[in-house]
C-alpha positions in Angstrom: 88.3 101.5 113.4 86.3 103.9 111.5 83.7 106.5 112.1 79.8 105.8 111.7 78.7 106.0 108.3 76.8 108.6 106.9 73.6 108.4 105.0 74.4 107.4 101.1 74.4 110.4 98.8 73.6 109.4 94.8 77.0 111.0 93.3 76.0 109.8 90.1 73.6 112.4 89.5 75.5 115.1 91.8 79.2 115.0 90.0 78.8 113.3 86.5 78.5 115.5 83.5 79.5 118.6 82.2 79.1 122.7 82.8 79.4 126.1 80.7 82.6 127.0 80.9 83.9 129.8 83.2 85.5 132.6 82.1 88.4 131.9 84.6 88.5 128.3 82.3 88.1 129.2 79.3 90.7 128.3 76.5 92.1 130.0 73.6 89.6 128.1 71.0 91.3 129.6 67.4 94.8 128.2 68.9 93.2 125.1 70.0 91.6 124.8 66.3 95.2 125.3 65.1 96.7 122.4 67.2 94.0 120.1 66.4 94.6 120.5 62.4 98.2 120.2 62.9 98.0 116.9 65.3 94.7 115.2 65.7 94.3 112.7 63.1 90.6 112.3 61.5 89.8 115.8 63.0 87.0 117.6 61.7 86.1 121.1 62.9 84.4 123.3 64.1 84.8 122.8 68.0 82.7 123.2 70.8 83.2 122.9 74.3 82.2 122.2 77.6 83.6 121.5 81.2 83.1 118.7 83.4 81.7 118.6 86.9 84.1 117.1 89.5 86.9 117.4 91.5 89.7 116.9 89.0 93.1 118.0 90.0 93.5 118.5 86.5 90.5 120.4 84.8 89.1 118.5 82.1 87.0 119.9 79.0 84.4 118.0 76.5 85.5 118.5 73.2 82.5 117.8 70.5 82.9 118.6 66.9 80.3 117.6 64.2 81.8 113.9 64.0 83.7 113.3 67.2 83.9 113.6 70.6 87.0 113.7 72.8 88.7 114.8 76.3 91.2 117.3 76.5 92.8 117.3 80.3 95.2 120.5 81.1 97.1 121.4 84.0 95.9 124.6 86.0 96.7 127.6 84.6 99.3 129.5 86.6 102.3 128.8 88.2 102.7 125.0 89.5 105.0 122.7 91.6 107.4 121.1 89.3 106.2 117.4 89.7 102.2 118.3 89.8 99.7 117.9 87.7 101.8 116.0 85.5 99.3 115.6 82.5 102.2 114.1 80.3 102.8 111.2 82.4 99.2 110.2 82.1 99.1 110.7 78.7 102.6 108.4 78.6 101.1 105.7 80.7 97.5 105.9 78.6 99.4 105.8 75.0 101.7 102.8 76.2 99.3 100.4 77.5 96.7 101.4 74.6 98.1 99.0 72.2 98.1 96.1 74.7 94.4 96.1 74.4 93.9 97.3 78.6 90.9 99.6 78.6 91.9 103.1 78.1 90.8 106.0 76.3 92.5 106.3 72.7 95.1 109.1 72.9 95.6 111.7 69.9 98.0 113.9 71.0 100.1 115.5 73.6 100.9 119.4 73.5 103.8 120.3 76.0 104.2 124.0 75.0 102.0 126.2 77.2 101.8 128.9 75.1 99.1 127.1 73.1 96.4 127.4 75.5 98.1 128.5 78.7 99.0 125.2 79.9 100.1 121.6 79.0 97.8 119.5 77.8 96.6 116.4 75.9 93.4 115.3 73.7 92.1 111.7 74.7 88.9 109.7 73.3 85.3 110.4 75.3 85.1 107.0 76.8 80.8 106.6 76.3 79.9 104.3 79.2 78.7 104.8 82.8 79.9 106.2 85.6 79.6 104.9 88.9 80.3 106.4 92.2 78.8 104.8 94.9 80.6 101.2 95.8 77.0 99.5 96.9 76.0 99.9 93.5 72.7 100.5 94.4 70.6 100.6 90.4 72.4 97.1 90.0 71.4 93.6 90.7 73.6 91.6 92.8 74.9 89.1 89.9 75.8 92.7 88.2 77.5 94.1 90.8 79.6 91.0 90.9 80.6 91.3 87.4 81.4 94.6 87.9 83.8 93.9 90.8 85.5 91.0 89.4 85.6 93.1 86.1 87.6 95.6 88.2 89.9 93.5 89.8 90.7 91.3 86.6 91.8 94.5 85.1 93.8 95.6 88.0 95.4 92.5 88.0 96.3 92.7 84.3 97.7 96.2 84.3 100.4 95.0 87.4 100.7 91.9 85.4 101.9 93.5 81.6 105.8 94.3 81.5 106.5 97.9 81.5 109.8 97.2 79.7 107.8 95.3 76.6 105.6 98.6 76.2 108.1 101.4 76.7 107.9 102.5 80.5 111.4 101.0 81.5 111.9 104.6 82.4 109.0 105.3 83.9 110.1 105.3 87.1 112.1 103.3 89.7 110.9 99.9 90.0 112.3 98.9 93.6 111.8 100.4 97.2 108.7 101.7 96.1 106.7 101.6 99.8 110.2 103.0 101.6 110.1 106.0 98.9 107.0 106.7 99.2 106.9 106.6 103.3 110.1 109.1 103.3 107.7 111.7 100.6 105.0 111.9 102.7 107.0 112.0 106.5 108.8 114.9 104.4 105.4 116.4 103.6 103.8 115.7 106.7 106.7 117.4 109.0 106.6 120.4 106.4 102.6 120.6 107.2 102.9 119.8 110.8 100.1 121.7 112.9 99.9 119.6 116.3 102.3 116.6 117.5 100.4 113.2 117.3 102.2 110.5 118.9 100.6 108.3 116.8 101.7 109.5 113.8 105.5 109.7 115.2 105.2 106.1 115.8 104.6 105.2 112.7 106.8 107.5 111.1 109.4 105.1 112.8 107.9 101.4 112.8 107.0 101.6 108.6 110.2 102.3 107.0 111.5 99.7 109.6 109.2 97.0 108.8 108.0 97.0 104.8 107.6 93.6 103.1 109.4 92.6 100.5 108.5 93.8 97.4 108.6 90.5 95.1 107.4 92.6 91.6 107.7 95.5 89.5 104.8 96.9 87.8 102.9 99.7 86.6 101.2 101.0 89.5 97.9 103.3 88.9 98.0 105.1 92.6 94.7 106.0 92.6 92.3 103.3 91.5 89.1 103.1 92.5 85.7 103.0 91.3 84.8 106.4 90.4 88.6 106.8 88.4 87.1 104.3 85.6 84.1 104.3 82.9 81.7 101.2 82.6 80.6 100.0 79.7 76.8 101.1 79.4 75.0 97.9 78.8 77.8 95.3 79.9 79.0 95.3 83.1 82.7 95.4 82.4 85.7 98.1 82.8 85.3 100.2 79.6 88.4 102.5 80.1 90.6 103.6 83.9 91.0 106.9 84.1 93.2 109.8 86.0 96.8 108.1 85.5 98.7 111.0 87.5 100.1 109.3 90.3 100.6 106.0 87.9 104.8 105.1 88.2 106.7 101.9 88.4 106.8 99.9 91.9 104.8 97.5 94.0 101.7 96.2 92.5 100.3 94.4 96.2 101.3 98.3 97.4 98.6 99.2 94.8 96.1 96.7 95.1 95.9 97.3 98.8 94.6 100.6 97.8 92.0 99.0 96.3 91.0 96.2 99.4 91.4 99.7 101.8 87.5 100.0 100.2 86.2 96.9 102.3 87.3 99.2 105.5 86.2 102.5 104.6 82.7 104.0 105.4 80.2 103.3 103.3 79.3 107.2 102.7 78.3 106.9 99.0 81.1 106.7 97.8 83.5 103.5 97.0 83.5 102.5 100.8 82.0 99.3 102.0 82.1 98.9 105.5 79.4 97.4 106.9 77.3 96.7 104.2 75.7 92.9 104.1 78.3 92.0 100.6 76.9 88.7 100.4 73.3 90.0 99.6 74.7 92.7 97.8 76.2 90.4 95.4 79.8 92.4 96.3 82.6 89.8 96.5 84.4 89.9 100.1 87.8 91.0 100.8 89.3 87.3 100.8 87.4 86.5 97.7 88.4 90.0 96.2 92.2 89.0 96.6 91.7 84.8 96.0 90.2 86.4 92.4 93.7 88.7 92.4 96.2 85.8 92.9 94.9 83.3 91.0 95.1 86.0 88.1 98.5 87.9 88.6 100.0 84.3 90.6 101.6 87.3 93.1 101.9 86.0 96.8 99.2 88.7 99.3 100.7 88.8 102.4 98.2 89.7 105.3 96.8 92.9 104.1 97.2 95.3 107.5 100.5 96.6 107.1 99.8 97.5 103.3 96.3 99.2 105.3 98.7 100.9 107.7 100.3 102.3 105.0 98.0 103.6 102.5 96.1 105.6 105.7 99.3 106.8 106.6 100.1 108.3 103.0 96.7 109.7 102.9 97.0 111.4 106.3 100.2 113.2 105.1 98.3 114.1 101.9 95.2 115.8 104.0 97.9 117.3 106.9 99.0 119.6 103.6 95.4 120.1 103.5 94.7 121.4 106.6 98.0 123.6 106.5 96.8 125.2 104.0 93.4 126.0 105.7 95.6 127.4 108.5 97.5 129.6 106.8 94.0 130.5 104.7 95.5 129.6 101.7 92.7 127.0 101.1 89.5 128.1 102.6 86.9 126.1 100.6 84.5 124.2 103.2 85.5 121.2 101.5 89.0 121.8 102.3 87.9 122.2 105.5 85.8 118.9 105.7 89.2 117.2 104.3 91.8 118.5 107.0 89.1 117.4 110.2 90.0 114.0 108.4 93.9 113.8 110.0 92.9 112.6 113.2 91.1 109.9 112.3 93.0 108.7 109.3 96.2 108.8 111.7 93.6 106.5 114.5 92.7 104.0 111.5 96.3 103.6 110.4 97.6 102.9 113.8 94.9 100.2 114.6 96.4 98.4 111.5 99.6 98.7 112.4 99.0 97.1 115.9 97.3 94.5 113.9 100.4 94.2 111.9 102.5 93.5 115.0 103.4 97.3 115.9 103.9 97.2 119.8 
């Protein structure tokens, strides 16, 4: 079901920490100065500044001053979709579920006029803890790395387990038919990006929409979580604050989790993939013990996982076919653009196998 793994690569070292920033990201630092006396409480001046590695969708600065550190995450500068890089609805989701105590950065202020720096943004506590890329965990023992596992799924399962309504995000977006809206987004996207016919891809653009589970809760739902989207404590082995809330909305938590489990089937690569890795040595809790640890948490009845698996490879594929249109046209040329659309084909392969398995004929 999935391609031979590569060789691990130490991400740690290659994409945490911060650069000089370039001129092409550089920010107006007197109007910035401005907006911090006017809405940062306890600030302190004078800035400095500095950008970090990564592949954020939204760039993201360090923000020292002689007292404090924080994170200021903008949108790109320039002219953007409507609905992307939609830096206030992490900031929303961040400055809700603070106050329940779930680990997130402290938030100080949200700035929705662009004229300030060129772009929306917000300023956000610097989260001082580790963090961790590759999902063997390979400078841990195997007692940590199961602490740090069941550390991630206990605080999954208490972010789809708070009540959106009780902290404010009633409105935060529609709490039923989450899977059916997000299939019909990303067949829309797909058919606007098309570049070949896959019959594969056609058949499940028919068989999901016709057979999606039940969706028993309502919940926040992160969208992206993973190991790399969250900071560890440094010395205890426990999530310290989740990060990169853009794609967080209301809808079905098991949807979300599966995201999650999709790790136990993707190559290990050195990155959060596990696939064929001896767990038990490891220390790494198995997929049945990983959603045994879930339930008895959250009390939310798991289904089989391979439809949820179908799915989640089926919305990536429609994310990377955008991709790779863009390549096409050359309006994304970057070789790792290019290493991103070759991974269609074989996202569309792995999706179909788990649809099969889910009782696609």
């Amino acid at each position: 079901m999935a391609e031979q793994a590569a060789a691990p690569i130490d991400f740690d070292k290659e994409m945490v920490g911060t650069v000089e920033v370039s001129d092409a990201d550089k920010m107006d630092l007197d109007a910035l100065t401005a907006w911090f006396e006017a809405n940062v409480e306890g600030y302190e001046g004078p800035i400095s500044y500095s950008k970090f590695k990564g592949g954020q969708s939204n760039p993201t600065y360090r923000i020292d001053t002689p007292s404090r550190s924080y994170v200021l995450r903008r949108q790109p500068f320039g002219k953007l979709l409507p609905s992307a890089h939609a830096v206030e609805r992490e900031y929303k989701a961040m400055h809700a579920l603070g106050p329940t105590g779930f680990p997130v950065p402290k938030t100080y202020g949200l700035c929705e006029d662009p004229e300030v720096i060129g772009s929306k943004f917000f300023v956000m506590g610097l989260a001082d803890g580790r963090s961790l890329w590759n999902g063997s965990l390979p400078n841990n023992t195997p007692e940590e790395r199961r602490e740090i596992y069941n550390s991630m799924i206990d605080t999954f399962a208490d972010l789809h387990t708070t009540d959106p309504k009780a902290i404010g995000l009633s409105d935060f977006g529609k709490p039923t038919d989450y899977c059916a809206r997000q299939i019909s987004r990303w067949t829309k996207q797909y058919k606007l990006s098309e570049t070949e016919h896959m019959p594969k891809m056609e058949r499940m653009i028919e068989w999901l929409p016709e057979t999606i589970p039940p969706q028993h809760e309502s919940s926040v739902v992160h969208g992206d979580y993973r190991l790399d989207n969250m900071i560890f404590h440094k010395t205890e082995n426990r999530v310290l604050a989740v990060l990169d809330w853009e794609l967080s909305t209301l809808g079905d938590p098991i949807a979300d989790f599966s995201y999650l489990m999709l790790n136990w089937h993707n190559p290990a690569d050195g990155r959060a993939g596990l696939q064929g890795l001896d767990l038990k040595a490891l220390g790494i809790p198995t997929q049945e013990e990983a959603v045994e640890r879930y339930v008895a948490r959250t009390g939310y009845p798991v289904p089989p996982m391979d439809w949820y698996f179908a799915y989640n490879l089926f919305r990536l594929a429609g994310i990377m076919q955008g991709i790779k249109k863009r390549v096409i046209d050359g309006t994304a040329s970057s070789a790792h653009a290019k290493s991103m659309s070759d991974r269609v084909a074989p996202l569309v392969d792995r999706a179909y196998d788990f649809a099969v398995a889910a009782g696609m004929d």
